[in-house]
C-alpha positions in Angstrom: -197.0 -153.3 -44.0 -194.5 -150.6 -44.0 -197.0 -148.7 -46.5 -199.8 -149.3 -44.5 -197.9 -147.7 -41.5 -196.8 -144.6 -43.5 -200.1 -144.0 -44.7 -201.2 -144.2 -40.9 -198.8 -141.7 -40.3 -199.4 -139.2 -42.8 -203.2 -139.5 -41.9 -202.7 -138.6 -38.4 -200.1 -135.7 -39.4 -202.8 -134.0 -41.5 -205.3 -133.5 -38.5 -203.2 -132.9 -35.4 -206.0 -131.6 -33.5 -208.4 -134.9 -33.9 -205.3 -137.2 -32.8 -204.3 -135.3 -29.9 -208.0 -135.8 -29.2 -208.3 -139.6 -29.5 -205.0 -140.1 -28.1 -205.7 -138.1 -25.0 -209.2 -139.6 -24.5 -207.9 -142.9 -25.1 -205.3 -141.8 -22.4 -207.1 -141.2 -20.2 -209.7 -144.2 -20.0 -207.5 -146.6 -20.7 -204.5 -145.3 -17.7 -207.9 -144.9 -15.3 -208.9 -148.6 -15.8 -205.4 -149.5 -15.6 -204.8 -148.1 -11.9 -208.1 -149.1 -10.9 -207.6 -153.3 -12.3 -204.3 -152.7 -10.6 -206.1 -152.1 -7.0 -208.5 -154.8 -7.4 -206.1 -157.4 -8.4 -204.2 -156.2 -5.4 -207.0 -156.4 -3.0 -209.4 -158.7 -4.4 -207.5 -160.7 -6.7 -203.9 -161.7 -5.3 -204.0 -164.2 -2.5 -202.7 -162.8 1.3 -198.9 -163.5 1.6 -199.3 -166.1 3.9 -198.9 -170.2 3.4 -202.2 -171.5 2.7 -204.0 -168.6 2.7 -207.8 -169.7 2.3 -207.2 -172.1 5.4 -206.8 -168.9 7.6 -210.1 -167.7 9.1 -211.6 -165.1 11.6 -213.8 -166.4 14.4 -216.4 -164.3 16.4 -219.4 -165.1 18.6 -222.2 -163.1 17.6 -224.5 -160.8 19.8 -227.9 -158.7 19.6 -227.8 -155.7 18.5 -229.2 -153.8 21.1 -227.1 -155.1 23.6 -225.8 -152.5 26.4 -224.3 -154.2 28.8 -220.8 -152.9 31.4 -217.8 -154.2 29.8 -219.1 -155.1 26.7 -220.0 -152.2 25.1 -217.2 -151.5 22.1 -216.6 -155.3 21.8 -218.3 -156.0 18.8 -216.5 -156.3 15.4 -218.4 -155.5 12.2 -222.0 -157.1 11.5 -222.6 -158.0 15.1 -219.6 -160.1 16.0 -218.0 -160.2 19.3 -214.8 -159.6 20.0 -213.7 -162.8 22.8 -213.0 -162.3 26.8 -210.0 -163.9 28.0 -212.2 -167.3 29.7 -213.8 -167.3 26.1 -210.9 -167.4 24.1 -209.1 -169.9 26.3 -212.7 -171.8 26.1 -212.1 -172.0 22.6 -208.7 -172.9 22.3 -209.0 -175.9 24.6 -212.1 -177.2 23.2 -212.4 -176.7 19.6 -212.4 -179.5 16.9 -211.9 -177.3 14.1 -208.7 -175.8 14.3 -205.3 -176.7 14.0 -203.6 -173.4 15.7 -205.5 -170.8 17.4 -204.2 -167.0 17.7 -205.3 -164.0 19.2 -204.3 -160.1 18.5 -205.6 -156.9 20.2 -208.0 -155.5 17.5 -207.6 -151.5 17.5 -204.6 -149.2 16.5 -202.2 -148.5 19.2 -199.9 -146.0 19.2 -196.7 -146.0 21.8 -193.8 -143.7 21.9 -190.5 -145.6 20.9 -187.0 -144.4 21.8 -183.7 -146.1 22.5 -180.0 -146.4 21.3 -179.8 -145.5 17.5 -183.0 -143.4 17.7 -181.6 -139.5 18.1 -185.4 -138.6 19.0 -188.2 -140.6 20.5 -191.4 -141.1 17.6 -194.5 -142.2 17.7 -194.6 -146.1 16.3 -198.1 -147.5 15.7 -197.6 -151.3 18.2 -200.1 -154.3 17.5 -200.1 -157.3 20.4 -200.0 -160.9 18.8 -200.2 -164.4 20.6 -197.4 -166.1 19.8 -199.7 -168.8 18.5 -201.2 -166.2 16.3 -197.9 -165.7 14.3 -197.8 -169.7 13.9 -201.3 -169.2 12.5 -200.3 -167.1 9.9 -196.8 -169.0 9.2 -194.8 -166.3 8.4 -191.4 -166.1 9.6 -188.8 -162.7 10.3 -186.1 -162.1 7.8 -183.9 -161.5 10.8 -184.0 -163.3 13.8 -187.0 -164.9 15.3 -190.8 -165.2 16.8 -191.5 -164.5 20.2 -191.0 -168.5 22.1 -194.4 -169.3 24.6 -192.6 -168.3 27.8 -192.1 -164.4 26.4 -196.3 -164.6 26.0 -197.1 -165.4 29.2 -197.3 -162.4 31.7 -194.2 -163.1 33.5 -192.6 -163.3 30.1 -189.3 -161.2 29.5 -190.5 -158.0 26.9 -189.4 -158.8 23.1 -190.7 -157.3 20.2 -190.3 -157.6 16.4 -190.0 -154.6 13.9 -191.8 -154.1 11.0 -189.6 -154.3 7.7 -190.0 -150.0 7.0 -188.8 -149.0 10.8 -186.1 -151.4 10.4 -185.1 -150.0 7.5 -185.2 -146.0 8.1 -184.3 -146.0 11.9 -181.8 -148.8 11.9 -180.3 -148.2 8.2 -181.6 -152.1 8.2 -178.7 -153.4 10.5 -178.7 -157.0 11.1 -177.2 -156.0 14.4 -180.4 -155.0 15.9 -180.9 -157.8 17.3 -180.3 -158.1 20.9 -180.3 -154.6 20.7 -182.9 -152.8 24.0 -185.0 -150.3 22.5 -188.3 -148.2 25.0 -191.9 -148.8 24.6 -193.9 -147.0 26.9 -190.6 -146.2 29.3 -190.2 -150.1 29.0 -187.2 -152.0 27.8 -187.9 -154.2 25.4 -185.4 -156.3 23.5 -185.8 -156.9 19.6 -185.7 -160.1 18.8 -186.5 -160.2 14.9 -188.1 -158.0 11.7 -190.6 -159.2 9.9 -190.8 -159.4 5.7 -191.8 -155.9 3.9 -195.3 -158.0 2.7 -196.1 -158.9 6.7 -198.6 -156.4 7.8 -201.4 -157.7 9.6 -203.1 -156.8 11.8 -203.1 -153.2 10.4 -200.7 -152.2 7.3 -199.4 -149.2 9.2 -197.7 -151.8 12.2 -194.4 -150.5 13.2 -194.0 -153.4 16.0 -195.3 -156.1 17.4 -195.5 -157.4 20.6 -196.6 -160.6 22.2 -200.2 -160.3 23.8 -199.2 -162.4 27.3 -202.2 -163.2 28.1 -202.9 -165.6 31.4 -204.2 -169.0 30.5 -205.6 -169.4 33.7 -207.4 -165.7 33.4 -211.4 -166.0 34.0 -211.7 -162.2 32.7 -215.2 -161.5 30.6 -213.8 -158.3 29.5 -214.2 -158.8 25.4 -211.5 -157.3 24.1 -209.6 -160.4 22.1 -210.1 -160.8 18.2 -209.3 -164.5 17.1 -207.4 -165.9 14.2 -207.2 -169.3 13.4 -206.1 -172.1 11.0 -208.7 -174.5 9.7 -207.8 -178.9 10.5 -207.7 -180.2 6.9 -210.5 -181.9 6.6 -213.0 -178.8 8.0 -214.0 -175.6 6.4 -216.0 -172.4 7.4 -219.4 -174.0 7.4 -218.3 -177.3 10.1 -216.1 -174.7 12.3 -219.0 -172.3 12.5 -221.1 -175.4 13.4 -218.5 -176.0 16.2 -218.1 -173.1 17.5 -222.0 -172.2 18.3 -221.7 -175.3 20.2 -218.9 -174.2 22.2 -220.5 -170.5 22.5 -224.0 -172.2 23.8 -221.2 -173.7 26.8 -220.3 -170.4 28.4 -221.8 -170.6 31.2 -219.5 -173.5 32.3 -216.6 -170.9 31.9 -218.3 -168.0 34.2 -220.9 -166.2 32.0 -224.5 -165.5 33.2 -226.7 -168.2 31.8 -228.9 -165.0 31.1 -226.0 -164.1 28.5 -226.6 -166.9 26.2 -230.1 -165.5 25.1 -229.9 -161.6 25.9 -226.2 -161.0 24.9 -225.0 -163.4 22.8 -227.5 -164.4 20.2 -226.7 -168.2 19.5 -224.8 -168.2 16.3 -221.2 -167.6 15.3 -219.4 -166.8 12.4 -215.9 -168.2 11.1 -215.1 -166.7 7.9 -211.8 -166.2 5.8 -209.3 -163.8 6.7 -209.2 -162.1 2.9 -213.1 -162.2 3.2 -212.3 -159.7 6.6 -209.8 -157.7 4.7 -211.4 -157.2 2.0 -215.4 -157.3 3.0 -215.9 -153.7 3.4 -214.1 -152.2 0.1 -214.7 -155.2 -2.1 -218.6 -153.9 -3.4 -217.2 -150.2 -3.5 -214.2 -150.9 -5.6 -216.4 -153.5 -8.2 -218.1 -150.1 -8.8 -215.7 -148.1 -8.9 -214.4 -150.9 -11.9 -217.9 -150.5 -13.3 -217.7 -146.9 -13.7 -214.5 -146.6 -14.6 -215.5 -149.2 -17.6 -218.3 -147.6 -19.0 -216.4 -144.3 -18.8 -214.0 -146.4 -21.7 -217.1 -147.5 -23.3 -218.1 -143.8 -23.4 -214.3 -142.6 -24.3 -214.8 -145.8 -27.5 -217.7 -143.9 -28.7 -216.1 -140.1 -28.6 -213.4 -141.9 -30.6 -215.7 -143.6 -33.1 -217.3 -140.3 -33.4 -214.1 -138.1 -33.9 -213.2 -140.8 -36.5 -216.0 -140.8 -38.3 -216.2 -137.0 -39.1 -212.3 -136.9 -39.4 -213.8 -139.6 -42.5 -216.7 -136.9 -43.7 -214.5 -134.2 -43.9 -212.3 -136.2 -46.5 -215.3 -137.5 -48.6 -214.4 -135.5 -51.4 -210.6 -136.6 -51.9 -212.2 -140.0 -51.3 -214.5 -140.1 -54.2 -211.5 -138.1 -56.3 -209.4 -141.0 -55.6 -212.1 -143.8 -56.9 -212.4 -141.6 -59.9 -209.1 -141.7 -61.0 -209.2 -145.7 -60.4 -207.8 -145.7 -56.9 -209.0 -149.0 -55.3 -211.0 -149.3 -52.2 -208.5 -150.5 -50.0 -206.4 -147.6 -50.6 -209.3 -144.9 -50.6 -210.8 -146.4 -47.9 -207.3 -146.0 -46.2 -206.4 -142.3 -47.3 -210.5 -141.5 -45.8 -208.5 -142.2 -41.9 -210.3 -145.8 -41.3 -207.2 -147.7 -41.5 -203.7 -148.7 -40.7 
């Protein structure tokens, strides 16, 4: 083997330029379909950092697409859905025989200016509003302290929020003391009551803080401006809650919709579908092709190689038939031609 090796050696020495060539193409290919299997197994492949991930779903009702209608233009999600009004989301809550916990966030990016003791300078922290049921939902708990309790979600609620892992870390030099501390969101003191893990970033991977939503249970608002989150029961799935919950959309008007919404707004279906399926529904066709063209360029960088191999062999094909006439066998010509190791 050590022979073998040597003889590799000595064959690459001889033609620097054709092995900096291979090596550099191989490179190349090989490190871009590295990073790119990296990303996918992150996205696509790994499960969401949550306990029992493929129980956690999205829920939307789903509307016409040419609807135009005062205070519900902007409410849709992607492919139709609708984002829920406060009567509609409390509708669900109450009613539904699909979930075991039901959440709700404020979809969108908000950004608030935070300021406070241990900050020299007021910055701009990108804020996400949560239900407090919506952090059971996901069942992930702070490294430090704890989740908002149901009396700081309602309206009257005293203001708490929790920090995202990174702020924690470079504004607080990651102080377990921070909690109890007051910090200002919006000019309005709010205590911290926890920080969540480094791997917690939904809604949006740039949160900063979160707050609770404190929304009114008694609230009759049609305003759609709620995105819903929710845990399936054991014994449903996506297909039996989706079932459900056109059922409890076709009830709206008990809640205070038009009955003219059920058939000119709302189009009669729903749509419950896994959360990674929401994360990941827009990039996952882009990225597979990305993976496909990042493949064939290897396939492409195989055959450069071959190629480069094959005339490194021509250019040697008379020391090759000078070695089998002086009784050199094949293995060893066959090496000394660049074919082997």
């Amino acid at each position: 083997m050590r022979h073998l090796f040597g003889d590799a050696v000595q064959s690459l020495r001889r033609t620097p330029l054709i092995t900096a060539a291979i090596v550099l193409t191989l490179a190349i290919a090989i490190g871009a379909n590295t990073a790119i299997y990296s990303a996918i197994h992150a996205v696509l492949v790994r499960d969401l950092p949550y306990p029992g991930p493929d129980r956690i779903v999205r829920v939307a009702a789903t509307f016409h697409p040419s609807v135009r209608l005062p205070g519900f233009s902007g409410a849709g999600g992607q492919d139709g859905e609708a984002h829920f009004s406060d009567a509609g989301y409390w509708h669900f809550v109450r009613t539904n025989r699909s979930f075991a916990e039901m959440g709700a966030y404020r979809p969108g990016h908000q950004s608030t200016p935070l300021a406070g003791n241990g900050i020299p300078n007021p910055l701009q922290v990108s804020m996400a509003q949560l239900s407090a049921s919506a952090f059971r939902v996901l069942g992930v708990h702070p490294v430090v302290g704890r989740l908002p309790t149901a009396e700081e979600d309602l309206p009257t609620g005293p203001r708490v929020a929790l920090l995202s892992h990174r702020l924690w870390a470079s504004q607080f030099g990651s102080d377990p003391a921070i909690l109890g501390r007051t910090i200002q969101l919006w000019g309005t003191a709010t205590e911290v009551i926890g920080v969540m893990p480094a791997s917690y970033t939904f809604p949006f991977p740039e949160t900063d803080v979160w707050i609770p939503l404190r929304l009114n249970p008694a609230s009759q608002l049609l305003g759609h401006n709620i995105a819903a989150i929710a845990r399936l029961l054991p014994n449903a799935t996506t297909t039996s809650a989706t079932a459900d919950a056109k059922q409890l959309i076709a009830q709206f008007d008990r809640i205070g919709y038009p009955a003219r919404w059920l058939t000119t707004v709302f189009d009669g279906n729903a749509r419950v579908w896994t959360l990674k399926e929401d994360i990941v529904g827009n990039v996952r066709r882009p990225m597979l092709l990305v993976f496909g063209t990042v493949d064939f360029v290897l396939l492409i960088a195989c055959g450069n190689v071959a190629n480069l191999m094959l005339v490194r062999a021509e250019q040697r094909h008379r020391e090759y038939a000078v070695r089998q006439a002086l009784g050199a066998g094949r293995g060893c010509s066959f090496r000394s031609a660049g074919f082997g190791v």
